[in-house]
C-alpha positions as CSV (number, residue, x, y, z in Angstrom):
1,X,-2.5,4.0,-29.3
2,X,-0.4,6.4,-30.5
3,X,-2.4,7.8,-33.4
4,X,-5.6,8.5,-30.7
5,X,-6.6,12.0,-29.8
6,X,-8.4,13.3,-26.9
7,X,-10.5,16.0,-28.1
8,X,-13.2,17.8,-26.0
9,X,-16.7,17.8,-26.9
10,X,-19.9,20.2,-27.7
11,X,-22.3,19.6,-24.9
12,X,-24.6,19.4,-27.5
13,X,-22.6,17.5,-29.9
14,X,-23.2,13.7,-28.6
15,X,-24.8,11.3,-30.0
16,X,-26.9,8.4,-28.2
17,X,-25.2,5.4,-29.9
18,X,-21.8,6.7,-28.3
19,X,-20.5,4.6,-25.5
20,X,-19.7,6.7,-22.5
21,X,-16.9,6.6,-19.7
22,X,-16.9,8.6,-17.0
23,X,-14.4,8.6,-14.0
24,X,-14.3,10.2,-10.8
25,X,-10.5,11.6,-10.2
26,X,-9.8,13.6,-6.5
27,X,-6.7,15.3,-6.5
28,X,-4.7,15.3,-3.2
29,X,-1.5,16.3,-1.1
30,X,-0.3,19.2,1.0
31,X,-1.1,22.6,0.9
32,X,1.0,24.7,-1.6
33,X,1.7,21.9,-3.8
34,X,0.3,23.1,-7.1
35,X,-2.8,21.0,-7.1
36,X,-5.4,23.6,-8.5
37,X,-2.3,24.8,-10.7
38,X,-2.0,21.5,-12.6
39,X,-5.6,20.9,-12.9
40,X,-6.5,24.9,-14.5
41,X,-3.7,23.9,-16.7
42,X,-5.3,20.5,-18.0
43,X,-8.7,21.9,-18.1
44,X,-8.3,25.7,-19.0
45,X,-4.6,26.4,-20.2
46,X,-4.4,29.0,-17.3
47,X,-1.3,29.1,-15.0
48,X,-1.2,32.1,-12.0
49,X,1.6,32.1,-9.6
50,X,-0.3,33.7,-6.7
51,X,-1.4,31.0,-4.2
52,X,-5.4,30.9,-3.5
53,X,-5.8,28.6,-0.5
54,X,-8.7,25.6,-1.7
55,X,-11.5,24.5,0.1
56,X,-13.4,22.0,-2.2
57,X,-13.6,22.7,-6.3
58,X,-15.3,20.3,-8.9
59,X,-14.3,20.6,-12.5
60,X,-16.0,18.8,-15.2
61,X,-14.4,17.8,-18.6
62,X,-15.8,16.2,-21.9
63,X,-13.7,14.5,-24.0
64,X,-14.5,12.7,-27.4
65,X,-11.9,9.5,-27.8
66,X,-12.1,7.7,-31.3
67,X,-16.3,7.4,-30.7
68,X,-16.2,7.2,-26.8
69,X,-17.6,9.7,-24.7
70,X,-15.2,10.0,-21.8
71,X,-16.7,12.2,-19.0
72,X,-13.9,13.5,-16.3
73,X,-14.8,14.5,-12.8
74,X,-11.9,15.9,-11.3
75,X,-12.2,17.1,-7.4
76,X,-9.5,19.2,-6.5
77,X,-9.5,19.1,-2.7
78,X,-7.5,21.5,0.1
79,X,-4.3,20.9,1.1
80,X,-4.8,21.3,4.9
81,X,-6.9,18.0,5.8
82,X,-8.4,19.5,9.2
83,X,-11.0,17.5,9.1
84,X,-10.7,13.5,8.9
85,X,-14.6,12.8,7.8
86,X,-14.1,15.2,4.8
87,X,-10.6,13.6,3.3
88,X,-12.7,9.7,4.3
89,X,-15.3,11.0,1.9
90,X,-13.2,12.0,-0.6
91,X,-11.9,8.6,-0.7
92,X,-14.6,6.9,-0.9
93,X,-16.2,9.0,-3.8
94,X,-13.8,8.9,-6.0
95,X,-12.4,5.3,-8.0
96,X,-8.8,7.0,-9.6
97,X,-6.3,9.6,-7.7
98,X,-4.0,12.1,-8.4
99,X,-1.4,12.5,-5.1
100,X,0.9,15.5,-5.8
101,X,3.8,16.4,-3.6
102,X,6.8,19.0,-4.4
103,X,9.9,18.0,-5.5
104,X,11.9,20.6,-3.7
105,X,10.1,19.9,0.1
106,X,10.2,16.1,0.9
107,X,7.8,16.8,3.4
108,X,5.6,16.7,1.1
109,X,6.2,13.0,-0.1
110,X,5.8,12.3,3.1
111,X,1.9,13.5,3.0
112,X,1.5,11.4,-0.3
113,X,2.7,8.4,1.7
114,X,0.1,8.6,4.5
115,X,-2.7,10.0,2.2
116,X,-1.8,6.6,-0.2
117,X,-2.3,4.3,2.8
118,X,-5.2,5.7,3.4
119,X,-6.7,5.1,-0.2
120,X,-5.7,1.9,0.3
121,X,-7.1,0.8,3.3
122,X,-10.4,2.3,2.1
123,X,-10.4,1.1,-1.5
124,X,-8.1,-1.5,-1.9
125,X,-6.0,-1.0,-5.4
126,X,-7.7,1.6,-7.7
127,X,-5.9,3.4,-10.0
128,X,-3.3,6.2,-8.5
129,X,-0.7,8.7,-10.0
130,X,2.0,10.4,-8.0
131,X,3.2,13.6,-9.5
132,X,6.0,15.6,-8.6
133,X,5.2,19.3,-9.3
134,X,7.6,22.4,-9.4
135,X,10.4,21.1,-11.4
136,X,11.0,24.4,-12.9
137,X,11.8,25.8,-9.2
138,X,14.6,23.4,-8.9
139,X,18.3,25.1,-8.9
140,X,20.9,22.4,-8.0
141,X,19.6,19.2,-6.7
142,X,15.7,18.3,-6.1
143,X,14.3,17.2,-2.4
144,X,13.0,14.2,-3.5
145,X,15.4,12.5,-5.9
146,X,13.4,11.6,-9.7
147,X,15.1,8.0,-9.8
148,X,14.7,6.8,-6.7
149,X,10.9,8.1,-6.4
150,X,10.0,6.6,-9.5
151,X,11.4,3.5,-9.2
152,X,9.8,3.0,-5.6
153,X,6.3,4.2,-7.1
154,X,6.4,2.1,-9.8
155,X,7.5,-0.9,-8.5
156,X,7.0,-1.0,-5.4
157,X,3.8,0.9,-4.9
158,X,2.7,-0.2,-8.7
159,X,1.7,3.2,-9.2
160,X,2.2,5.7,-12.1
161,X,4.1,8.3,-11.4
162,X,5.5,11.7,-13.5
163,X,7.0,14.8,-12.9
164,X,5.6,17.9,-13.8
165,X,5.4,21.8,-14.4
166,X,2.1,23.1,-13.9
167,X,3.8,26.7,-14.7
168,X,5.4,25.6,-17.7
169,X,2.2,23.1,-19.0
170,X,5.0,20.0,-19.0
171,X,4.3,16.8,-18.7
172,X,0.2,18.0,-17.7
173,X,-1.4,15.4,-20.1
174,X,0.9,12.6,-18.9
175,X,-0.8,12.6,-15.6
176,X,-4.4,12.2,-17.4
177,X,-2.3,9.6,-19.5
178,X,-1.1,7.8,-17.1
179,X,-4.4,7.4,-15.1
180,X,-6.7,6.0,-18.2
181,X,-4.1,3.7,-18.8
182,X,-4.8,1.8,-15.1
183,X,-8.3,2.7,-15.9
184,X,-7.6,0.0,-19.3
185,X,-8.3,3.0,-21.3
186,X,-4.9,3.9,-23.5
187,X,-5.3,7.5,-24.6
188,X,-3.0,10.0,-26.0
189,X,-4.2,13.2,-24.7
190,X,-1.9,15.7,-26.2
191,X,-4.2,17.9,-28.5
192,X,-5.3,21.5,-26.6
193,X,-8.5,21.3,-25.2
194,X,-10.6,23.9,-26.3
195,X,-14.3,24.3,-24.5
196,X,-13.8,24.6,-21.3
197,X,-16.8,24.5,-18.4
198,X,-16.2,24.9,-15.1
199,X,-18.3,24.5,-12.3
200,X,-17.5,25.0,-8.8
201,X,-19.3,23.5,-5.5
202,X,-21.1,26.3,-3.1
203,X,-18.7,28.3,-1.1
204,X,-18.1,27.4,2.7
205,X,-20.6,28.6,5.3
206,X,-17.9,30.3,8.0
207,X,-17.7,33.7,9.4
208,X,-15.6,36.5,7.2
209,X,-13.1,36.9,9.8
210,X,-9.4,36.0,8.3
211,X,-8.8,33.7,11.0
212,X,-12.0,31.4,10.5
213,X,-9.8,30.0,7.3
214,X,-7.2,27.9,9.7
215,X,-9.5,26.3,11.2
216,X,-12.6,25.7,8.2
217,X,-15.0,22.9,9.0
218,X,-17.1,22.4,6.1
219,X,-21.0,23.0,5.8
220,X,-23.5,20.6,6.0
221,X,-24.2,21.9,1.9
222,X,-20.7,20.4,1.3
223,X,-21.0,17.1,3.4
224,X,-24.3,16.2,1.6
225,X,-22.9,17.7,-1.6
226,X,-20.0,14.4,-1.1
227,X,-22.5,12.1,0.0
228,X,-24.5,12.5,-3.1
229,X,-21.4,11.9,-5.2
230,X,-20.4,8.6,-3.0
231,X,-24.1,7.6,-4.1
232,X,-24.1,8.4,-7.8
233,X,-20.9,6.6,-8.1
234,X,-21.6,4.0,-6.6
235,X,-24.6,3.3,-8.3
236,X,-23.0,3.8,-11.8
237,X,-19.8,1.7,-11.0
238,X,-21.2,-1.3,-12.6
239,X,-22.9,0.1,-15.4
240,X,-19.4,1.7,-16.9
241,X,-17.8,-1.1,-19.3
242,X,-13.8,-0.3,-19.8
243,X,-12.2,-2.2,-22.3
């Protein structure tokens, strides 16, 4: 519906007749790949080129949609996957996923593959965009060719899929876009979002030595922190009506 906009709301500002939608969104892939990049840039208009390694980060947005009060979780999750039962409980969590890989290092494609088999295998088909970040890096010929990627995502994987420049803020809303529309919820999400709230989980429990960050294992504050998502989801999947 092209003349729909996606406006973010007052806290305060709701009213109890609204209907409300919210969705649990985890953002994956390798390390490095621009996942904190493109979700600062959704939520907060912020872009900064200096990488800050991820542990675990929730973000909350509000969103007003022609009388519907759409409620975004987005998790944005590390890169390096040391531990299995933390990326299983991210899975399970979550009901829509963003996989991001680089377009100039097929390697990471690669990750998007294995961490999409995994959704699967856990959750069956739930709604998925794959996003090819970094276009603005590329100087002669992309890793991972647009045509072929797209057509294999779409068609084969029946995914969404959309390339992306989390420096430049292009194509940043499409992703968003591209998920509601799986979620049965068509959107246009192009006006700038103006509040912005953040809120971040509690910070790992490890030692302050530099080489305690290769090998992080997360706290029992974070595991629970997961588990108690998995449960509120769970117990609010059937209560959300998507039309």
């Amino acid at each position: 519906y092209r003349n729909e906009k996606l406006t973010e709301s007052d806290s305060d500002s709701g009213k109890s007749s609204e209907s409300s939608v919210r969705h649990k969104i985890v953002v994956m892939g390798a390390a490095k790949v621009g996942k904190s990049a493109i979700i600062n840039q959704f939520l907060y208009n912020t872009f900064t080129p200096k990488y800050k390694r991820t542990v675990e980060e929730m973000h909350h947005g509000n969103f007003n949609v022609s009388g519907i009060h759409l409620l975004l979780d987005i998790l944005d999750t590390s890169g390096w996957y040391e531990f299995p039962a933390m990326r299983e409980l991210y899975i399970k969590s979550a009901g829509a996923f963003i996989l991001v890989y680089d377009v100039n290092d097929s390697n990471t494609f690669l990750e998007v593959k294995t961490l999409r088999a995994q959704i699967y295998s856990t959750k069956g088909a739930v709604p998925i965009v794959v996003v090819g970040n970094k276009i603005d890096l590329v100087k002669t010929e992309k890793e991972v060719d647009t045509e072929r990627t797209k057509e294999f995502v779409t068609t084969t994987w029946k995914n969404g899929f959309v390339e992306v420049s989390a420096k430049d803020d292009l194509n940043i809303s499409q992703i968003f876009k591209e998920l509601l529309i799986q979620a049965k919820l068509k959107y246009d999400l192009s006006p700038a979002l103006q509040h912005r709230r953040r809120q971040s989980l509690p910070p790992p429990q490890h030692s302050n030595s530099r080489s305690s960050s290769s090998s992080h294992v997360p706290s029992a504050t974070q595991l629970q922190h997961l588990q108690q998502v998995r449960e509120r989801s769970d117990s609010k999947r059937n209560s959300c009506s998507l039309s």
